[in-house]
C-alpha positions as CSV (number, residue, x, y, z in Angstrom):
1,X,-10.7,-11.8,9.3
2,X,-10.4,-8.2,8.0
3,X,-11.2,-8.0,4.5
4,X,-8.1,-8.0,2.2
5,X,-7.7,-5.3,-0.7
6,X,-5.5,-5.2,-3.6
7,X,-4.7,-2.9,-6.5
8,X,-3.7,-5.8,-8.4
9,X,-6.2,-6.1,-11.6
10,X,-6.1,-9.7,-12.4
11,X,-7.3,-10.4,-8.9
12,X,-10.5,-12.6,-8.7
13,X,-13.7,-9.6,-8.4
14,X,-16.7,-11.9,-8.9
15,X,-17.4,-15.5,-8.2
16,X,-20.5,-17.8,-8.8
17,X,-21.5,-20.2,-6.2
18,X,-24.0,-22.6,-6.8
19,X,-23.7,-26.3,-4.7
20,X,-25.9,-29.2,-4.0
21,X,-23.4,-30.7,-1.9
22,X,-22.7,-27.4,1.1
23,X,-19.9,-29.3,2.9
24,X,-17.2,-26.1,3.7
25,X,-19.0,-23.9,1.5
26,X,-19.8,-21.3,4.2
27,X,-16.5,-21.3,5.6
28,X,-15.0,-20.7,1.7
29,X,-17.6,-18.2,1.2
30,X,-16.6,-16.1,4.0
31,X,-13.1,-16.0,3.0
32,X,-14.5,-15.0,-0.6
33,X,-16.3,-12.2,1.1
34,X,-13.4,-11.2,3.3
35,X,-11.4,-10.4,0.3
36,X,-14.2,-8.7,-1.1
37,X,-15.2,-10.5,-3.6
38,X,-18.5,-10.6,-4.9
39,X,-20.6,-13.5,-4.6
40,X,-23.5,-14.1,-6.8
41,X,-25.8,-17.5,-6.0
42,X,-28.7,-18.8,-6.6
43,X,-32.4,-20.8,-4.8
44,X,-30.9,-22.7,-1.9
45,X,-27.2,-21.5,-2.0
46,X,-28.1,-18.3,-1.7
47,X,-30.4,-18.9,1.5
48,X,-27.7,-20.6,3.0
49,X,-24.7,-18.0,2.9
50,X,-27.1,-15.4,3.2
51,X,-28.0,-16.9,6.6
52,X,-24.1,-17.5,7.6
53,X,-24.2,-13.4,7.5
54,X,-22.5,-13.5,3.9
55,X,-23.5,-11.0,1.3
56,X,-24.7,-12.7,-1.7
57,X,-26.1,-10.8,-4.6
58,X,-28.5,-13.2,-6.6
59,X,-28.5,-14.6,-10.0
60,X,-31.9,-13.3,-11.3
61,X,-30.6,-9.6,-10.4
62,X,-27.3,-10.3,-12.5
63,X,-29.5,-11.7,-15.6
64,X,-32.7,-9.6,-15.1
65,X,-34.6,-12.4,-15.1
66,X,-35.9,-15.0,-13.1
67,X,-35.4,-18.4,-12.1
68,X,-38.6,-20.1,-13.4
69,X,-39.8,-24.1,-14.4
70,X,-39.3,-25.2,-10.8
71,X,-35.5,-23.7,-11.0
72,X,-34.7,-25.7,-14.5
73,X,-34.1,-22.5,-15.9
74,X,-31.9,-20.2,-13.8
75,X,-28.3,-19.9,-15.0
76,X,-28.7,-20.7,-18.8
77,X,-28.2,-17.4,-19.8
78,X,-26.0,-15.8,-22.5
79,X,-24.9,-13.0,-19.0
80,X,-23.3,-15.7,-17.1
81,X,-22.1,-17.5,-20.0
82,X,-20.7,-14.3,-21.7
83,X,-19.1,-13.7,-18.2
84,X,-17.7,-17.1,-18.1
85,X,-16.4,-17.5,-21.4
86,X,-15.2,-13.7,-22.2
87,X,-11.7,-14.0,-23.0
88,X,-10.3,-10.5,-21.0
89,X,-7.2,-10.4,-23.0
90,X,-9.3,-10.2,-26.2
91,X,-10.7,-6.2,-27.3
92,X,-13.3,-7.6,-29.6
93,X,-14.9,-9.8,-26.3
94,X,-14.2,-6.4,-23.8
95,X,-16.0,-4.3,-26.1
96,X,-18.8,-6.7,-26.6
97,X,-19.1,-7.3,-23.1
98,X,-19.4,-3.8,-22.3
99,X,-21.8,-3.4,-25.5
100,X,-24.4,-6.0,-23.8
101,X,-23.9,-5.2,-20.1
102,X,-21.5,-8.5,-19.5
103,X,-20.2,-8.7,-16.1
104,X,-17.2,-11.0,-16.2
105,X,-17.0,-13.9,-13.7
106,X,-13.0,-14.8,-12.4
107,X,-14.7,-17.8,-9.9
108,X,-17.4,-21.0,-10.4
109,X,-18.1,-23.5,-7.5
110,X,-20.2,-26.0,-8.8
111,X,-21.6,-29.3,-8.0
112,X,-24.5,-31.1,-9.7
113,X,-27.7,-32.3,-8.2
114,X,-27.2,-36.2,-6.9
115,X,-27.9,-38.6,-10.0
116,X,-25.6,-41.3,-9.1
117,X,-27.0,-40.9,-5.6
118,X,-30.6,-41.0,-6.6
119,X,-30.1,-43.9,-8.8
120,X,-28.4,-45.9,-6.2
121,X,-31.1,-45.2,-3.4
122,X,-33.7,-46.7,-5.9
123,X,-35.4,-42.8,-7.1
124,X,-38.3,-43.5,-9.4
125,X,-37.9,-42.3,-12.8
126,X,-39.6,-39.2,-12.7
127,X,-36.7,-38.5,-9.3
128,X,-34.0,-39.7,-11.2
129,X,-35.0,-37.3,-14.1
130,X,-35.3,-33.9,-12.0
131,X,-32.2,-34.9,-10.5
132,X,-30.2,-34.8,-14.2
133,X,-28.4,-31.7,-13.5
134,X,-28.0,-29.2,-16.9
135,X,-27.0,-25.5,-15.7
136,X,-24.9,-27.0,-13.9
137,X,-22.6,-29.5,-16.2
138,X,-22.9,-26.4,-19.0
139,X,-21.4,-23.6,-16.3
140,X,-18.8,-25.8,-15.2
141,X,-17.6,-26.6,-19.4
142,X,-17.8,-22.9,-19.8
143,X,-15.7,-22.6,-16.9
144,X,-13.4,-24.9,-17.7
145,X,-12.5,-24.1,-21.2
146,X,-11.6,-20.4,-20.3
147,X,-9.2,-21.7,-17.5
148,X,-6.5,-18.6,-18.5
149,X,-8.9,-16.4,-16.4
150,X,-11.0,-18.4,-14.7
151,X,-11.1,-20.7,-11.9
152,X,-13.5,-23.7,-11.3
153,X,-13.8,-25.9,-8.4
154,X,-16.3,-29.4,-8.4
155,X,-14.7,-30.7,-5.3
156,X,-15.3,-29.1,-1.8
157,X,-12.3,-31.2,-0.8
158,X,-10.4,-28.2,-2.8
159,X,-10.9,-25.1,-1.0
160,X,-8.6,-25.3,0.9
161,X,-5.8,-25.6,-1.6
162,X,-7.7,-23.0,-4.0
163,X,-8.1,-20.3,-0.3
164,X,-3.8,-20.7,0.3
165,X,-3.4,-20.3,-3.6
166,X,-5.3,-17.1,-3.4
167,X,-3.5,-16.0,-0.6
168,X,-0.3,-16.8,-2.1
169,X,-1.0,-14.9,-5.6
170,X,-2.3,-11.4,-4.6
171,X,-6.1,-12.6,-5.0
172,X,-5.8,-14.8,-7.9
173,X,-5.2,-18.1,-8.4
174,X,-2.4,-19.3,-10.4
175,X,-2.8,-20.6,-14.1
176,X,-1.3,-24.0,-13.2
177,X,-4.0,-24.6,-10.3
178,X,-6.8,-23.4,-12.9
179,X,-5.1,-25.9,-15.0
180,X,-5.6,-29.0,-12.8
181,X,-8.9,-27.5,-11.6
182,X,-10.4,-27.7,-15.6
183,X,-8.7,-31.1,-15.5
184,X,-10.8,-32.5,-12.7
185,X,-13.8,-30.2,-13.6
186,X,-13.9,-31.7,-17.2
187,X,-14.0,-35.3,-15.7
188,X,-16.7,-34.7,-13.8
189,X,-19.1,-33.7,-16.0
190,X,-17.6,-37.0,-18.2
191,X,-18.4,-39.2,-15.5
192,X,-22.0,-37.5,-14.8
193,X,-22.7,-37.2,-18.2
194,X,-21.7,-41.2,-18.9
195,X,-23.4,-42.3,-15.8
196,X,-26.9,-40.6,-16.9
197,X,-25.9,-42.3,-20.3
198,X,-25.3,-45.7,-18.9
199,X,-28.7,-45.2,-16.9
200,X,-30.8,-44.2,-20.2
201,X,-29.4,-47.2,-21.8
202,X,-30.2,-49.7,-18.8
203,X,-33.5,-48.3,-19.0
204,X,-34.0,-49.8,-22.4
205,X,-32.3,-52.8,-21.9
206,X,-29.5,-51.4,-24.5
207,X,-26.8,-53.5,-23.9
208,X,-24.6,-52.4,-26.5
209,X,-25.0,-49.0,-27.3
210,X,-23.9,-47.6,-30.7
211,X,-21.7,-44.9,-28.4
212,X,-20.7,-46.1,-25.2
213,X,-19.5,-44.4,-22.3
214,X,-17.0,-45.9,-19.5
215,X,-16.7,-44.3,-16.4
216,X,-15.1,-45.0,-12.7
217,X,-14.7,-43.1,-9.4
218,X,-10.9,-43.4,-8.4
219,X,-11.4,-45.7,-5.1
220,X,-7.8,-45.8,-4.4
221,X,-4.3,-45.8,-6.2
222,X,-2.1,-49.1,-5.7
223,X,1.6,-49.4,-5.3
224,X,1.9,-51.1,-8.7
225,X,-0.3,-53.3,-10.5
226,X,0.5,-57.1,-11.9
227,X,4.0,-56.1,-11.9
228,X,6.7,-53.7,-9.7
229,X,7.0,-51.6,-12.8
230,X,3.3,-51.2,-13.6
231,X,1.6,-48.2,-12.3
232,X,-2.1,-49.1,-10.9
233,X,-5.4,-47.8,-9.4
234,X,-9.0,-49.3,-8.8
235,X,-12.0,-47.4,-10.2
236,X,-15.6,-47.8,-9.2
237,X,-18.2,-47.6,-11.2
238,X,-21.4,-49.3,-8.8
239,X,-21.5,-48.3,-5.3
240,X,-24.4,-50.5,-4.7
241,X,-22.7,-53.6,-5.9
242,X,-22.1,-56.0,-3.3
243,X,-18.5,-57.4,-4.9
244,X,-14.7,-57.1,-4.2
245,X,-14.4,-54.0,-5.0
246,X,-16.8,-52.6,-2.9
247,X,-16.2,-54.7,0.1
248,X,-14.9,-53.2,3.5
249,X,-11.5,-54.1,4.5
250,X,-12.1,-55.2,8.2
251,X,-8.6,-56.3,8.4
252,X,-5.3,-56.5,6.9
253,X,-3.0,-54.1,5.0
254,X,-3.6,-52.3,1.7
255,X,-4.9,-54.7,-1.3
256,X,-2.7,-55.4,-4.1
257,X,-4.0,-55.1,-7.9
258,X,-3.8,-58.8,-8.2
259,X,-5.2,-59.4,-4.6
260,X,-8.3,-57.6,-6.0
261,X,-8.1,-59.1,-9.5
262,X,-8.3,-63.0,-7.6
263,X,-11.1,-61.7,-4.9
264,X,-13.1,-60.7,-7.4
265,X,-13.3,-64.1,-9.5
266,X,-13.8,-65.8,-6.6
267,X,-16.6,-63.7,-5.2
268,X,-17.9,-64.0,-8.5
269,X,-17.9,-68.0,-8.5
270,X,-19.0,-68.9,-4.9
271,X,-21.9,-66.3,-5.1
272,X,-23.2,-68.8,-8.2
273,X,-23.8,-71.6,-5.3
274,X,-27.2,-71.5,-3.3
275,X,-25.4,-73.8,-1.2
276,X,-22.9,-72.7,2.0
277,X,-20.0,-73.0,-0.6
278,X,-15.9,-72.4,-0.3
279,X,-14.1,-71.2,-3.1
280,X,-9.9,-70.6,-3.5
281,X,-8.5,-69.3,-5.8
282,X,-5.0,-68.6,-7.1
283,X,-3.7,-66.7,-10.1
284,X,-7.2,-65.9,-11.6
285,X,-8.3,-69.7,-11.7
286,X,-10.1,-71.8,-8.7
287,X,-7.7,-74.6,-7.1
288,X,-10.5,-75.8,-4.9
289,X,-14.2,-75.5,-5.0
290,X,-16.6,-77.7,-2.6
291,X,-20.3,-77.3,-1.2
292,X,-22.1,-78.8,1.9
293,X,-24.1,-78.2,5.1
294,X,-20.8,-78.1,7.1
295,X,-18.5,-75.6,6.7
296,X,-15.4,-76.7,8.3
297,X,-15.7,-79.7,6.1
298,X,-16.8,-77.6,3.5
299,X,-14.1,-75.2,3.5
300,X,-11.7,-78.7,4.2
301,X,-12.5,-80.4,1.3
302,X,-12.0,-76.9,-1.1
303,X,-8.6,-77.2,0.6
304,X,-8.3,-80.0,-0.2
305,X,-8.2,-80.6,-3.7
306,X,-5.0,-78.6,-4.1
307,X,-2.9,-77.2,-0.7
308,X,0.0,-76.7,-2.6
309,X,-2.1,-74.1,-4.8
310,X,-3.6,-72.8,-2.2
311,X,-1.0,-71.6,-0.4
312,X,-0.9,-67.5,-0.5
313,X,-4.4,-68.1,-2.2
314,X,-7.8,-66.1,-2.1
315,X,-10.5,-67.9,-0.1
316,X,-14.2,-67.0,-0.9
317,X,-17.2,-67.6,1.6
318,X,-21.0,-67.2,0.7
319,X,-22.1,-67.3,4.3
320,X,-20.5,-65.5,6.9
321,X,-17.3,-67.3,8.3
322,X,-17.6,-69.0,11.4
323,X,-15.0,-69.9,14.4
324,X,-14.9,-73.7,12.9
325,X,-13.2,-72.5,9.6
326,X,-11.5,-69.7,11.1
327,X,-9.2,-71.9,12.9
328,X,-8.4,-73.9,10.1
329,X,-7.6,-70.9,8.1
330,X,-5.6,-69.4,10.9
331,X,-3.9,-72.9,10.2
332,X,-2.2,-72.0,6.7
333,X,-0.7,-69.0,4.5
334,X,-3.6,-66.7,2.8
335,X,-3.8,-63.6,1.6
336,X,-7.4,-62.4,1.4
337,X,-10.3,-64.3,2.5
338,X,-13.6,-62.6,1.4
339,X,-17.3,-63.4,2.5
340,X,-20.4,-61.1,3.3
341,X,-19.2,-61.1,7.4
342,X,-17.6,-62.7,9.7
343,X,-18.7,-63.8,13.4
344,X,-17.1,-62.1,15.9
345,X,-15.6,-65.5,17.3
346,X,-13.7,-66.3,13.5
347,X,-12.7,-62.2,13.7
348,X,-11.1,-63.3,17.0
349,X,-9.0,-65.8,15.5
350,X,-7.9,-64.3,12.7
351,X,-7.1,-61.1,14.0
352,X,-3.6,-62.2,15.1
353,X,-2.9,-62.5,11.3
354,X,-1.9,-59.0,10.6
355,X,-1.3,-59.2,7.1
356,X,-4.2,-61.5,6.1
357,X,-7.0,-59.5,4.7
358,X,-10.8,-59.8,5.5
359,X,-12.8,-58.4,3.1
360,X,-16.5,-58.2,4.1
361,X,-19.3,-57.8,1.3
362,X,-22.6,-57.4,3.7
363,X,-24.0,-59.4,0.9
364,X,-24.2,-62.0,-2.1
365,X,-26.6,-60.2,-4.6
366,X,-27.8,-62.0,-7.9
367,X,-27.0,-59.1,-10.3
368,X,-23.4,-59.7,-9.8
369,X,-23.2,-61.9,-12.3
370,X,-25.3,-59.8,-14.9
371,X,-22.6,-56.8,-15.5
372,X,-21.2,-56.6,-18.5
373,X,-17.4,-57.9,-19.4
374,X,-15.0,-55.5,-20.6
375,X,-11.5,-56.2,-21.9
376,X,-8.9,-53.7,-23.2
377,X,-7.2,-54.2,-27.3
378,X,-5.2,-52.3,-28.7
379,X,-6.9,-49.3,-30.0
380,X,-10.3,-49.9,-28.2
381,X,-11.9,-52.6,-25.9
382,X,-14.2,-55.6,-26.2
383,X,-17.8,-56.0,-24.8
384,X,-19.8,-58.7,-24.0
385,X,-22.4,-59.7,-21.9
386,X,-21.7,-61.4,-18.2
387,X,-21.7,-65.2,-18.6
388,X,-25.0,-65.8,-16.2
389,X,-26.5,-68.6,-17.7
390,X,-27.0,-71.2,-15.4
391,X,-27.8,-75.0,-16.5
392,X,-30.3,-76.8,-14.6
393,X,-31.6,-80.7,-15.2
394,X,-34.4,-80.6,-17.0
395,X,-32.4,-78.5,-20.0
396,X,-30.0,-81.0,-20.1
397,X,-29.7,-84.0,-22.7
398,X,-28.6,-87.3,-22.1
399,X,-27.0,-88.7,-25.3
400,X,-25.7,-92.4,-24.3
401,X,-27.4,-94.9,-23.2
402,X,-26.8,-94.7,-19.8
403,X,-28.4,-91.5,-17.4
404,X,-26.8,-90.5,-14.7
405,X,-27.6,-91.2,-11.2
406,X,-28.8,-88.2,-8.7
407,X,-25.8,-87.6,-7.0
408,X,-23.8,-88.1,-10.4
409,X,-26.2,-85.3,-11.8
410,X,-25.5,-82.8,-9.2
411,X,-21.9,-83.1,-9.4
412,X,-21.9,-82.6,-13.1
413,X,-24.1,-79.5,-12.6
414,X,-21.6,-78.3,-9.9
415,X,-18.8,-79.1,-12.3
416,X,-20.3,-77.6,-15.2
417,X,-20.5,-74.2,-13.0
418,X,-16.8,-74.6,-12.3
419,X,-16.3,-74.6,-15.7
420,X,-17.6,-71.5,-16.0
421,X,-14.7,-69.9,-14.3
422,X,-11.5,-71.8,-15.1
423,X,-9.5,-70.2,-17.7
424,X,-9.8,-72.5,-21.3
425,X,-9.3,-74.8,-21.8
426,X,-11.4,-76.0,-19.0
427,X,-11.1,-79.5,-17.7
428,X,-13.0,-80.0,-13.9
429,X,-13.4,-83.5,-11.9
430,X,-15.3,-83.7,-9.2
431,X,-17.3,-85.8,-6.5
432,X,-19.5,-85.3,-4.0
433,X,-19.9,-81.7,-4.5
434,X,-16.2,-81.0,-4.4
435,X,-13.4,-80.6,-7.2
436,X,-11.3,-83.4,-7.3
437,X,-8.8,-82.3,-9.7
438,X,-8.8,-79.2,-12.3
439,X,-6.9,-78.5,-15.6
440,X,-6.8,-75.1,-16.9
441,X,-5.4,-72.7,-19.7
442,X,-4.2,-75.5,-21.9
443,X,-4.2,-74.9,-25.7
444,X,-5.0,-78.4,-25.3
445,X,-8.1,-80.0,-24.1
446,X,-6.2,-83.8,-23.7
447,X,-3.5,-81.9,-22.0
448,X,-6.3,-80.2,-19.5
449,X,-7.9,-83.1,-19.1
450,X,-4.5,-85.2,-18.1
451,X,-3.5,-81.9,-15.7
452,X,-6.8,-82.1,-14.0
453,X,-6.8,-86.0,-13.2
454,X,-2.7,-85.5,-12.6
455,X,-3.8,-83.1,-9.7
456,X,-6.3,-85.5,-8.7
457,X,-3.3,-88.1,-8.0
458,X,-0.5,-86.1,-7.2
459,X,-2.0,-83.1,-5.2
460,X,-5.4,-84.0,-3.8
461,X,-5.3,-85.1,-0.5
462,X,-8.8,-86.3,-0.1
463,X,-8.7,-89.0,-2.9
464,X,-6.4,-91.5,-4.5
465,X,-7.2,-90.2,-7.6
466,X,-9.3,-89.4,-10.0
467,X,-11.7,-92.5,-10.0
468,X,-15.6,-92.7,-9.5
469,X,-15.7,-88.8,-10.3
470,X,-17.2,-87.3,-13.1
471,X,-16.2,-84.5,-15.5
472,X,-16.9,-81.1,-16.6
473,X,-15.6,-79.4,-20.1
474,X,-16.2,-76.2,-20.6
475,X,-16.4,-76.9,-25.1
476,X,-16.8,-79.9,-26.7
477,X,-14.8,-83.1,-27.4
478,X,-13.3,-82.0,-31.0
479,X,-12.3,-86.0,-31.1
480,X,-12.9,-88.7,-29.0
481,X,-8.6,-88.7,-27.2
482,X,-10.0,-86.1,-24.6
483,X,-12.9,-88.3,-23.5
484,X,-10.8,-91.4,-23.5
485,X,-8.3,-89.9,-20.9
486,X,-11.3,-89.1,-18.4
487,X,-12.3,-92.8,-19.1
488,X,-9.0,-93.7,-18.6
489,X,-9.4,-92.1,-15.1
490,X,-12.2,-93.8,-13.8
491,X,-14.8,-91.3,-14.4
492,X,-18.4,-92.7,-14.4
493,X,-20.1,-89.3,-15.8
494,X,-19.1,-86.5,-17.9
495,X,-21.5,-83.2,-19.4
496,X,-20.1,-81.0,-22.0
497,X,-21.8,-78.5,-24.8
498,X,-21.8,-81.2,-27.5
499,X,-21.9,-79.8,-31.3
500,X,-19.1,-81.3,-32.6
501,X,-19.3,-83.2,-36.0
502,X,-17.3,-86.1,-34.5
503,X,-20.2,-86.0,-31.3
504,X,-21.4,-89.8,-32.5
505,X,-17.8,-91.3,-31.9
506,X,-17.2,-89.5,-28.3
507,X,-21.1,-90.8,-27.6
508,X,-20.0,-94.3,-28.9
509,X,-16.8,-94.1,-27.0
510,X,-18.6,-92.7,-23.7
511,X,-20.9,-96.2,-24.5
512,X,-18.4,-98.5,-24.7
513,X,-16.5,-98.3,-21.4
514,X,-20.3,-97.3,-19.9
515,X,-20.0,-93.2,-18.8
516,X,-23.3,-91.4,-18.7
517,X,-22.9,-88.3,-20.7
518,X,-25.3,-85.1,-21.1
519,X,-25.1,-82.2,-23.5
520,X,-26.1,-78.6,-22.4
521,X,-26.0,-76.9,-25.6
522,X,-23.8,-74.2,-24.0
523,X,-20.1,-73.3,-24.4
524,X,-18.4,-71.9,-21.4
525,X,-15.3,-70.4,-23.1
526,X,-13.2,-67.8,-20.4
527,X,-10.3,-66.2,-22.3
């Protein structure tokens, strides 16, 4: 390319480049430098279009001093700030410009030094520290403010847009692409400055910091979100996290807000099981949960406990699916079934399903369940800590005179997990390491408790009903009516927090008709 003159004087004259990330930046150089433009860079940027043939005049010669402290000092200097922030329409700024030598700057690529990366890769500190960029955050912010005259690009997926716009406006760019360019520029030092935040914080195990900081990566935008008329997107915050949101889409078309919204609290509850567990789920509350060696039978008996549920529901794995499940899944409607693989034999099967998607994690990792909860109010949001506590016998505390036997134990632990994850009021039979029936979202804990053993009757299709199971609430017994319908039932066990000032009559009740009861001493509450 020849290089390109004009006599037009708001034409860019002088751009700064300095990149971590090089991806296209010789290629946007040279078009910089074909319409003569002067580039100034600095350390490695510099090296690197200087070996592409590009003419690069460096930063120490425009500030007269040198880059010193290992580079940590190089570009914090009132020159390039003065030529980044001069406002050229202003006679007070042009005279002191020319007054202290100020060369004005029309053009800043920039891109920080790889925290986010360095944190994910596991950096020690004293890496994670050198790699806190500070030139450049406070270039780009200079940059970005004085968008009337100058341009900044963060994102080497914009050069080409910001090379046509040049072309198409005599040399400059125009003051709607500076515009969008400040936009994006601005929310990238946001989202670097709140992930080094977020960092410090974890660092001193401050879980609730008097100023937090939310940030998120765009991962995708959605056709809507709960609803047709609701505009939607997912965000990422943890590339690292082996979850939903991160998982690879082996198959299947695009996920759907609620699609992602239903894989994620099932991910969430299998990957509690150390078991080979199944989980569905449907409408942001489990229909079917069951554990065993088997997983056909596993994957069956989850099935189970509510088709009619299940149907168009989310199916969770916490071992890679195999051909025996696959063909019962092949069997029925569902619309995302998520695991950490899948063999190549169940990939087979499924593959004929065009719209069901597989979502593959590569992993179940225990800080999953450790991430904080966040819910948006009106004029703010809520924080809390991840509900990770797990019960395990020997905190437990039998209260009537009968104990429970092992296999009655174990499925009141696996109920009381359940619990955990059904939307309160929380109600969950089960038997034999499998939900029998499950009552959810009820201002009522009777009514949850007569839903639950209702679906146990009218729905589950591996028992009669409700009988010989025990059962799992997710608060205490306020009175002794919501115990009495489980006895009612036939169940033989039942855990629950206890605390409640009537907890004498439900023991006395639980006595009477001869239930084993325990107390954990911890509420499970899931608005």
């Amino acid at each position: 390319m020849q290089k390109i003159t004009t006599k037009n004087d708001s034409r860019i004259k002088r751009a700064l480049i300095s990149v971590f990330d090089k991806a296209g930046i010789l290629e946007f150089a040279k078009f910089l430098d074909d319409m003569d433009i002067e580039i100034i860079s600095t350390g490695g940027t510099a090296k690197a279009l200087r070996d592409a043939g590009i003419t690069v005049r460096d930063i120490s010669n425009l500030t007269s001093f040198p880059e010193i402290m290992d580079g940590r000092v190089k570009t914090l200097h009132p020159l390039v700030h003065g030529g980044l922030l001069g406002v050229r329409d202003s006679k007070e700024h042009n005279d002191q410009a020319k007054e202290h030598g100020i060369e004005y700057i029309d053009l800043v690529v920039v891109n920080l030094y790889p925290f986010e990366q360095t944190v994910a890769k596991g950096g020690s500190f004293d890496e994670i520290i050198e790699n806190i960029d500070i030139g450049g955050p406070a270039m780009i912010r200079s940059a970005s403010k004085n968008f009337k005259f100058v341009s900044v690009i963060v994102n080497p997926e914009r050069y080409a847009e910001v090379t046509a716009n040049i072309q198409e406006n005599n040399g400059n760019t125009s003051l709607a692409l500076r515009k969008s360019l400040a936009a994006e520029a601005f929310s990238r030092t946001g989202y670097y400055d709140g992930a080094i935040s977020n960092w410090f914080n974890g660092q001193l195990n401050n879980k609730l910091p008097e100023n937090l900081v939310m940030t998120g990566k765009r991962k995708s935008l959605m056709r809507y979100g709960e609803n047709p008329h609701q505009a939607a997107a997912l965000y990422i915050n943890d590339t690292a996290m082996s979850c939903a949101a991160n998982a690879q889409i082996i198959q299947g078309k695009e996920l759907s807000y609620n699609n992602i919204l239903d894989a994620d609290s099932a991910y969430e509850l299998v990957s509690e099981f150390e078991q080979p567990s199944v989980v569905i789920v449907k409408h942001n509350n489990p229909c079917g949960v069951a554990s065993g060696k088997d997983q056909k039978e596993t994957y069956l008996k989850a099935l189970g406990c509510d088709p009619v549920s299940s149907y168009g529901g989310i199916f969770a794995f916490n071992r890679e699916v195999e051909k025996a499940a696959a063909i019962e899944i092949a069997k029925i409607f569902a619309e995302v079934v998520i695991a950490p693989s899948f063999s190549k034999e169940a990939l087979e099967i499924l593959s004929p399903r065009k719209n069901l998607r597989l979502l593959a994690t590569g992993s179940i990792i225990e800080d999953l369940r450790r991430k904080p909860v966040v819910k948006s109010i009106g004029g703010g949001f809520l924080v809390q800590e991840k509900d990770s506590i797990v019960v395990n016998e020997a905190e437990l505390k039998v209260v009537t005179k009968r104990a429970p036997t092992k296999q009655e134990m174990a499925d009141l632990i696996f109920a009381f997990t359940i619990c955990k994850h059904v939307k309160s009021n929380a109600i969950v039979y089960a038997k034999d390491l499998a939900t029998v029936g499950i009552g959810a979202g009820q201002m009522s804990r009777v009514d949850s408790a007569r839903i639950g053993a209702w679906k146990a009757t009218d729905t589950n299709t591996n028992v009669e009903n409700a009988k010989g199971s025990v059962l799992a609430s997710d608060a205490f017994f306020p009175f002794a009516d919501g115990l009495e319908a489980a006895i009612k039932e036939g169940c033989t066990a039942v855990i629950q927090p206890g605390g409640s000032v009537r907890d004498p009559e439900v023991i006395e009740a639980a006595d009477k008709a001869g239930l084993a009861m325990v107390f954990t001493g911890i509420r499970h509450f899931r608005h």
